[in-house]
C-alpha positions, 0 to 999 in steps of 0.5 A, a space after each residue: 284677220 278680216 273674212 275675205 282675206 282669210 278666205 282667199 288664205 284657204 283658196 290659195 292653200 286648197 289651190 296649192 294641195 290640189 296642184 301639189 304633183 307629190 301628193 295629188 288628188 287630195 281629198 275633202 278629208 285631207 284639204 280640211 286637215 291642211 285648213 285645219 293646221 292654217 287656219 283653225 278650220 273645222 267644219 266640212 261645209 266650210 271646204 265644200 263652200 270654198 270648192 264652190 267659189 274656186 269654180 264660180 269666182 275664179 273659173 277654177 276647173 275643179 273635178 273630183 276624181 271617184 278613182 282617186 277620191 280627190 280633187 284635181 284640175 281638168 286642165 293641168 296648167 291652171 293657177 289661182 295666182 296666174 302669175 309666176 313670181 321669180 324672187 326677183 319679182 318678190 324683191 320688187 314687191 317687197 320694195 313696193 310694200 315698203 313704201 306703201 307702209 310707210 306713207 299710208 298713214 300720211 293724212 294726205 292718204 287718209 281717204 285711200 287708206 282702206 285701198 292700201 291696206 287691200 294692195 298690202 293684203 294682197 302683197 302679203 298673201 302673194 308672199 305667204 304662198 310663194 314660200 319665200 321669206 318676208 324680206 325685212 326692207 325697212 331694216 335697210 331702206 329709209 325713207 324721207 318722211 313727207 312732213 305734208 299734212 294739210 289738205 286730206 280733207 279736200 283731197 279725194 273731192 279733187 280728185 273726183 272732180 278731176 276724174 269726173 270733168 266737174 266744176 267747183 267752187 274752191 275757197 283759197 288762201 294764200 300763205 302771205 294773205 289774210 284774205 280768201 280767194 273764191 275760184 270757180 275751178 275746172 280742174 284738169 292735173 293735180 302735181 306733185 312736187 316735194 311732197 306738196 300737191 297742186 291742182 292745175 286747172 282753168 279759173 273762171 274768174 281770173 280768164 286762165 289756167 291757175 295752179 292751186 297749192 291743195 293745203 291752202 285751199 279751205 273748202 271745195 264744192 261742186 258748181 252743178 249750173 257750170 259747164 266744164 270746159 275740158 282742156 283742149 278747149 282752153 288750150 291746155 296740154 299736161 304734157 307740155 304745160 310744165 315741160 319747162 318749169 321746174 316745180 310749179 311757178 309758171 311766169 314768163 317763157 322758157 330761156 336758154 340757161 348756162 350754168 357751170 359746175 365745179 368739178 365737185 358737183 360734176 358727177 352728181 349733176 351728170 348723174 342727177 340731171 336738173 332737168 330734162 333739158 339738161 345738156 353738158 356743153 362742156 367739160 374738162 376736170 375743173 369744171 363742167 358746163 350745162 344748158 337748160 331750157 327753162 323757166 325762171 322761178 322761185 324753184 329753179 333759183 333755190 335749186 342754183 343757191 343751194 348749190 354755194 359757190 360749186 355753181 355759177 350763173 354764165 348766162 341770161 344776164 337777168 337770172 346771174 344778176 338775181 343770184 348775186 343780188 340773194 348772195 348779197 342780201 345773204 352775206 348781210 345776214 351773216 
């Protein structure tokens, strides 16, 4: 166990002697008893030590009582864990930390692994003092594993460009091209969507705002003789940018879309909205009519193919007759 996770272990156990109303005023003796049966320790300048950092690191209001011969607090009400946890709040955690194991070790993470694993420690500790029994969640909570892997290596220099307003020099390949694209990059968003990331930002060399799939790109470096141009001077809002896309293929402009449902698909569509734009402008028990406001894209079409014959395209005329034109080229495959 590294040496700052089981020191904060024996603060807690002293800050729980010490706030203990059955047994107060513990002396060094009977602290160093309890630290003993935790955690092996058996030197009394180890206990003295920890007093001393309860008061200077954690402004814990420790006094020594010669009537009592034991520590106390001079004010009452004070906790190291400031916090009070319900099991309500230790079910969220434990939830959390289920999600943390399970895709810390993903590549993509690489670069934050030593954070995770501090959060973990902390959840880990959080519990051990609350008394309560770890809830085994991944015993009944899957998760989809992303099968994400490329892109680790660049990763963290985005985000430090991103966070810290630098311009950069990306080398990019693209998934049909055998060629690489060089881009002077002012990066303002990195986008998640189903499991790949993105980075939005302004190209230099293309004169707009470019998003870059972050497993294609080969090389990132920063540009010291660039000056970034922040978002409001090239007019880019994150909130609005992708307000009507789905995913991240931005050509052309938002359009009214009408899409019918069978009444199979009905309640996971009204409970599973496509988009925020989503509204039901009809509904009886054979089908259910929606309305969106977006962009047509590769991502909005395999959303609607992937539905079958459960969804029909009313309108515009151009997506309907996109889809029918993949449902023909897809009956020939079959």
């Amino acid at each position: 166990m590294k040496s700052s996770k089981l020191s904060f272990l024996r603060y807690l156990l002293i800050d729980k002697c010490i706030r203990n109303k059955q047994k107060p005023y513990p002396s060094k003796m009977e602290l160093l008893e309890r630290c003993s049966e935790e955690f092996g320790v058996n030197s009394p300048s180890t206990i003295e030590k920890d007093l001393q950092a309860l008061r200077y690191e954690f402004d814990a209001p420790i006094a020594y009582s010669k009537r009592e011969d034991g520590y106390y607090y001079k004010n009452p009400d004070y906790k190291l864990l400031g916090v009070s946890l319900t099991s309500e709040h230790m079910d969220a955690l434990n939830f959390v930390e289920t999600f943390l194991v399970e895709f810390k070790d993903l590549p993509v993470f690489g670069n934050f692994s030593n954070a995770v694993d501090k959060v973990l420690d902390g959840l880990e500790i959080t519990k051990k003092f609350k008394n309560d029994t770890k809830e085994n969640f991944e015993s009944f909570i899957q998760l989809e594993k992303s099968i994400y892997s490329k892109g680790s290596k660049v990763f963290s220099a985005l985000i430090n460009a991103a966070k810290n307003h630098q311009v950069i020099d990306i080398e990019y390949q693209k998934f049909d091209s055998l060629t690489v694209d060089k881009y002077t990059f002012h990066p303002y968003l990195i986008k998640e969507y189903k499991g790949l990331w993105y980075i939005t930002g302004y190209a230099d060399n293309r004169q707009g705002i470019r998003t870059l799939a972050i497993d294609r790109i080969a090389s990132v470096e920063e540009n010291k003789n660039a000056v970034f141009l922040h978002s409001h001077q090239v007019d880019f809002d994150r909130d609005i940018y992708f307000k009507h896309c789905i995913g991240v293929t931005i050509k052309g402009v938002p359009q009214n879309i009408r899409l019918r449902f069978s009444n199979i698909a009905a309640n996971y569509i009204k409970t599973t909205p496509i988009h925020d734009s989503q509204k039901i402008i009809y509904e009886d028990e054979s089908s259910i009519e929606i309305s969106l406001k977006l962009i047509d894209n590769p991502e909005l079409r395999a959303i609607i193919l992937g539905w079958g014959n459960q969804v029909e395209v009313l309108s515009p005329f151009s997506l309907r007759k996109k889809i029918g034109e993949e449902i023909k080229k897809l009956a020939l495959v079959y």
